[in-house]
N, C-alpha and C positions, 0 to 999 in steps of 0.2 A: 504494500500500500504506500503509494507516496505522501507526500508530507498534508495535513491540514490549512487549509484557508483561513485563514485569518479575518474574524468576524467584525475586528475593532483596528486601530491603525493609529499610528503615533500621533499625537494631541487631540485626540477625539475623547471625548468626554466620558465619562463613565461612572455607573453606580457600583459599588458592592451591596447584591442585593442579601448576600447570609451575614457582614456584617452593616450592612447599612452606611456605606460613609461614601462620600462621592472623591473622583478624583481627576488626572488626565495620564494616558497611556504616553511611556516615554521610550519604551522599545518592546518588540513582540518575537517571542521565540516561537518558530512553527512548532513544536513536542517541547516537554518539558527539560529544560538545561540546567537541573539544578542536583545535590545528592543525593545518595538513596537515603542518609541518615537523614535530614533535613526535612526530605517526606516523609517518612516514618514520623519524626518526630510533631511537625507542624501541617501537612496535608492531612489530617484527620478524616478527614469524606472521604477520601481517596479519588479523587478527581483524576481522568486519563491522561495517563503521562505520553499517550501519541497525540494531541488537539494543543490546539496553541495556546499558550500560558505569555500574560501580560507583568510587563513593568511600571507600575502605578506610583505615581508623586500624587499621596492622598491628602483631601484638603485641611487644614487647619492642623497638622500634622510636619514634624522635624524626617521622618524615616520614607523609605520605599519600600511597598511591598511589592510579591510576587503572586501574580494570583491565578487560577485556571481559569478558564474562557466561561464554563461553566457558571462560573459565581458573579459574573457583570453583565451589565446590562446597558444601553446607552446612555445616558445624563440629558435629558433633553431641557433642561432648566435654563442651560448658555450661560449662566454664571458663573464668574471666575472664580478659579482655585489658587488658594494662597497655598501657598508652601516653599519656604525658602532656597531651594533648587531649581524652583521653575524658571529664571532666566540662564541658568545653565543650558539648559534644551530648548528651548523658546524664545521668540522674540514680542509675541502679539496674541492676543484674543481676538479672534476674525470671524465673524459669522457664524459662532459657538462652538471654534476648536481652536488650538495655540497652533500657531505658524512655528513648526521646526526652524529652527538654526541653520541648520546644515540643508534644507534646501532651499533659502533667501541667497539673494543675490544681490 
């Protein structure tokens, strides 16, 4: 089977609907890229490690999560997310997603 499509895309908005927090996606791994300790310890649901797993700058929030595709949902709200990282990746809030860095010209 080849890799999964990816549902969500970098600066595109997003809810965690099992824990409820909103955020913006800042890189997407097609399968999951992470250890097997790690899942064990912190994927609890056991979410499929072949479907693409998200990098999340969550708002109001110092850290990054990793999250499985499974557990988000779009953020249709368009309001922005604080989180002191976001100009690292970002330049803009533009029509309810952040404008990547790396593709501005």
């Amino acid at each position: 089977m080849g890799e999964a499509e990816a549902k969500f895309s970098i600066g595109q908005l997003v809810h965690h609907v099992k824990f409820d927090y909103r955020g913006v996606v800042f890189d997407v791994d097609a399968t999951f890229d992470g250890d097997d300790e790690w899942y064990e310890q912190v994927a609890r649901s056991r979410p499929p490690k072949d479907r693409p797993w998200y990098h999340v700058l969550p708002d109001d929030e110092n850290h990054a999560t990793y999250v499985a595709e499974r557990h988000l949902a779009a953020d249709t709200t368009g309001e922005p997310i604080r989180h002191p990282a976001l100009a690292n990746f970002f330049l803009a809030l533009q029509k309810g997603r952040y404008l990547p860095k790396n593709l501005a010209s």
